[in-house]
DOPANU-450833 format. One record per residue: residue number from 1; residue in three letters; z, x, y of N, C-alpha, C in turn. Coordinates in pm, whole numbers, always signed. Layout:
{rec NUM 'ALA' {Z X Y} {Z X Y} {Z X Y}}
...
END
This chain:
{rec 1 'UNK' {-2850 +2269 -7929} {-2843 +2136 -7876} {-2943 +2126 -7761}}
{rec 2 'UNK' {-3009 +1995 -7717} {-3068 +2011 -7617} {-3038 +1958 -7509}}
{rec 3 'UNK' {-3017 +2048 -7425} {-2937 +2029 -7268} {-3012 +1936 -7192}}
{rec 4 'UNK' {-3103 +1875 -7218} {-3164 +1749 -7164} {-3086 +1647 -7168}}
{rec 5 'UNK' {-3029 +1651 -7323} {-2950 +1535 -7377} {-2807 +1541 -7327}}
{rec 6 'UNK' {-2771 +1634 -7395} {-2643 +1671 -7376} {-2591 +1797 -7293}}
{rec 7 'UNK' {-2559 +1764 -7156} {-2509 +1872 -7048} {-2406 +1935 -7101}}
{rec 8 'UNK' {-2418 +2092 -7060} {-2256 +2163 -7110} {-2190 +2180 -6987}}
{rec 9 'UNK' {-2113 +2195 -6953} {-2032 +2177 -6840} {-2002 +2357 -6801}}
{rec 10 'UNK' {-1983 +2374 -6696} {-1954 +2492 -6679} {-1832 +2555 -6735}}
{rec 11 'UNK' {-1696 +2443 -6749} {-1586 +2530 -6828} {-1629 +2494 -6957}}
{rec 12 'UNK' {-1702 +2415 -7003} {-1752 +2417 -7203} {-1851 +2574 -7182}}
{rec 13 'UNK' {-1888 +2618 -7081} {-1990 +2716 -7111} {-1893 +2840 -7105}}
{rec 14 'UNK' {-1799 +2835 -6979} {-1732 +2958 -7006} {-1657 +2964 -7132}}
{rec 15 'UNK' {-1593 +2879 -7199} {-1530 +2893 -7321} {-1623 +2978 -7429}}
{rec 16 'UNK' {-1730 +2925 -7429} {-1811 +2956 -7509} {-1902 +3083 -7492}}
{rec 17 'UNK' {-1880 +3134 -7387} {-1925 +3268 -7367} {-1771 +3388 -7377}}
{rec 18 'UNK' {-1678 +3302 -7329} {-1523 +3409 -7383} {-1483 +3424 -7524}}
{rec 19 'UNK' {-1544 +3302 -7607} {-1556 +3368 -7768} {-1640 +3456 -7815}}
{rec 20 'UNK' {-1757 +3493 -7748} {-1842 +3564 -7813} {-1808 +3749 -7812}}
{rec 21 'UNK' {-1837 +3810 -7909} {-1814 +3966 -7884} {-1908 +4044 -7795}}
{rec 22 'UNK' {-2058 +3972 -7763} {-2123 +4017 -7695} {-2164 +3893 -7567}}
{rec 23 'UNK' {-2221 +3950 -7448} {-2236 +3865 -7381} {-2367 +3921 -7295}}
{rec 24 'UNK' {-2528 +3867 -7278} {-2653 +3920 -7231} {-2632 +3822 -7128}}
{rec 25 'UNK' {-2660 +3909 -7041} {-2725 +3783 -6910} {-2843 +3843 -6831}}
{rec 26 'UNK' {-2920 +3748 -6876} {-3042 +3783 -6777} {-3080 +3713 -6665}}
{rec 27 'UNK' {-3108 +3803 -6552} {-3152 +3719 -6413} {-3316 +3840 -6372}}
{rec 28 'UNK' {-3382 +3701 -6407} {-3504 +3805 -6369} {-3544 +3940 -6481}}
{rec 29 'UNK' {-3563 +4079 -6426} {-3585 +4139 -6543} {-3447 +4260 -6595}}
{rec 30 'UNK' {-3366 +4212 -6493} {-3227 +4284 -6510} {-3136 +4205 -6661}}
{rec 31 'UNK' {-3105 +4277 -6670} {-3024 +4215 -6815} {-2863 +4285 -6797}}
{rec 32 'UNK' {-2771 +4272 -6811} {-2637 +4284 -6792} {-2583 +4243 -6972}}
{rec 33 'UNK' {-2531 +4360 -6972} {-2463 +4324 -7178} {-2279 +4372 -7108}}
{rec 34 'UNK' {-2235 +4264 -7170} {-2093 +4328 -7147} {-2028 +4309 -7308}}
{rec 35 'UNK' {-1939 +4399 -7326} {-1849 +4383 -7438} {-1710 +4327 -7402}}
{rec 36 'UNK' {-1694 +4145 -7480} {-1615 +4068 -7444} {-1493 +4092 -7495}}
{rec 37 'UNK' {-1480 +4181 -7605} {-1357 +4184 -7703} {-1284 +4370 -7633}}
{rec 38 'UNK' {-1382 +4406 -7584} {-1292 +4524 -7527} {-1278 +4531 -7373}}
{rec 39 'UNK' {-1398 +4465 -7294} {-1388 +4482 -7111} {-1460 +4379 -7085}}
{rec 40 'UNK' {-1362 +4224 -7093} {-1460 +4121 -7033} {-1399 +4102 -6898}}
{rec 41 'UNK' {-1493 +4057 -6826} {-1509 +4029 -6668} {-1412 +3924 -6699}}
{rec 42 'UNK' {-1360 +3887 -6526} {-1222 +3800 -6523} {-1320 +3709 -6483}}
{rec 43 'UNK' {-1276 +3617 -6532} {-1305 +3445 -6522} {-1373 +3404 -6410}}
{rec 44 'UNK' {-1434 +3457 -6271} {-1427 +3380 -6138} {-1551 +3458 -6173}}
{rec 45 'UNK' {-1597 +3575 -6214} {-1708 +3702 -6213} {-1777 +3655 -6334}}
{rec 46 'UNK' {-1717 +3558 -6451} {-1828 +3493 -6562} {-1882 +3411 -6459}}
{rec 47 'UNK' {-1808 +3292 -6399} {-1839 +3173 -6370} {-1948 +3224 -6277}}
{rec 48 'UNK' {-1953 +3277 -6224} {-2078 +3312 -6125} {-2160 +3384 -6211}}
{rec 49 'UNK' {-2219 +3455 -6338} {-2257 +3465 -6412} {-2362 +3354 -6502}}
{rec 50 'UNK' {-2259 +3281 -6503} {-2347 +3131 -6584} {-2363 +3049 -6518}}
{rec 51 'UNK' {-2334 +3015 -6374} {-2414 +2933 -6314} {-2532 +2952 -6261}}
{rec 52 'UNK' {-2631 +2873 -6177} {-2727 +2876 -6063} {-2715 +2865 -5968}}
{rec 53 'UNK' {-2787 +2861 -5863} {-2720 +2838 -5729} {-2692 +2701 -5712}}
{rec 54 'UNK' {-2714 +2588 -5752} {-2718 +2442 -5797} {-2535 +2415 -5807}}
{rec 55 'UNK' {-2502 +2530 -5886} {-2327 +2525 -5937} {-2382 +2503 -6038}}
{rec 56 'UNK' {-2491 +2451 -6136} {-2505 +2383 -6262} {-2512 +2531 -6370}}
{rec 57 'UNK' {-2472 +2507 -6481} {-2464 +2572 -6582} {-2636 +2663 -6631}}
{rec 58 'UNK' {-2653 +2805 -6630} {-2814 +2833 -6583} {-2864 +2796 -6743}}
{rec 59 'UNK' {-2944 +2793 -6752} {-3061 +2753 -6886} {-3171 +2912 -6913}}
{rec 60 'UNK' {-3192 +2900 -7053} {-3088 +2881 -7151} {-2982 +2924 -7188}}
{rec 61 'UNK' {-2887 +2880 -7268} {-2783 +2983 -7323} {-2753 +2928 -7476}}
{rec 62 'UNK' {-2798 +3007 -7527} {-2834 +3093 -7667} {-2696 +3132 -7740}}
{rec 63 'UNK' {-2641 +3083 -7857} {-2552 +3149 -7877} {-2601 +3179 -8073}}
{rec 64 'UNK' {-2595 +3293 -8089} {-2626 +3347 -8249} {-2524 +3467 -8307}}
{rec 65 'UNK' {-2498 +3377 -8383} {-2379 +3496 -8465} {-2216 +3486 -8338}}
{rec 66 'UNK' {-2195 +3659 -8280} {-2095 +3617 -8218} {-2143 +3686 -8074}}
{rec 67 'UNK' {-2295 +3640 -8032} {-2347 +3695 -7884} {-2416 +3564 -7851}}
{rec 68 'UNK' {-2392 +3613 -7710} {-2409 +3502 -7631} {-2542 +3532 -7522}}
{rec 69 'UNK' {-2669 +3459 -7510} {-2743 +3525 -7429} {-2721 +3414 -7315}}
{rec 70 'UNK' {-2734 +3469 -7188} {-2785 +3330 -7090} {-2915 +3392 -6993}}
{rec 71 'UNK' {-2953 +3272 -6969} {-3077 +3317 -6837} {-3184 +3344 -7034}}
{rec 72 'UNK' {-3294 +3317 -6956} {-3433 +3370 -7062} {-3486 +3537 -6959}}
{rec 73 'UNK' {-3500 +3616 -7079} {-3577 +3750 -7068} {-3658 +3735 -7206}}
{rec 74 'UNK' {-3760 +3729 -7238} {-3799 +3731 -7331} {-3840 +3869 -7442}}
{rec 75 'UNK' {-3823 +4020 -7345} {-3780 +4110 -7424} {-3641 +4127 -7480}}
{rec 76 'UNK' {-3522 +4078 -7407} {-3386 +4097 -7459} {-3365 +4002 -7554}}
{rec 77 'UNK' {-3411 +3889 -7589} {-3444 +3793 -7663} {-3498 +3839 -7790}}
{rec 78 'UNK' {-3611 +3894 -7819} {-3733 +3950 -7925} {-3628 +4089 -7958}}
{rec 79 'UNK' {-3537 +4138 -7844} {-3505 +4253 -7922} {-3342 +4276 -8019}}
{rec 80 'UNK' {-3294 +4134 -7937} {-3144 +4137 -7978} {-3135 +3996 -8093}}
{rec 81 'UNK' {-3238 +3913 -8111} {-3235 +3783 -8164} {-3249 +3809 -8327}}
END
């Protein structure tokens, strides 16, 4: 969808990152993979995860199959996509 058009809200984003089995977050060239179905972070430690400093929901977030990327890295992208 394009977030120009249509904003996701920060609790539509956390939902949607607590379904996924995988979860990438990239900030910069650090990348963070957590496994959601055996040790996901408690709710207050996503939300600061998928936001910006704005509070707004960070761009992009990618969801394929049952992983979830947020933030752009464009090697974790090319290697997990």
């Amino acid at each position: 969808m394009d977030a120009r058009k249509n904003k996701l809200s920060v609790d539509e984003a956390l939902a949607l990152v607590k379904a996924a089995r995988r979860l990438y977050v990239a900030k910069g060239k650090k990348v963070l993979e957590f496994d959601m179905q055996k040790s996901p972070p408690p709710d207050e430690d996503l939300r600061k995860l998928i936001t910006g400093p704005t509070g707004n929901v960070r761009a992009p977030i990618l969801r394929r199959g049952n992983k979830v990327f947020v933030g752009f890295n464009e090697e974790l992208l090319a290697s997990k996509l």
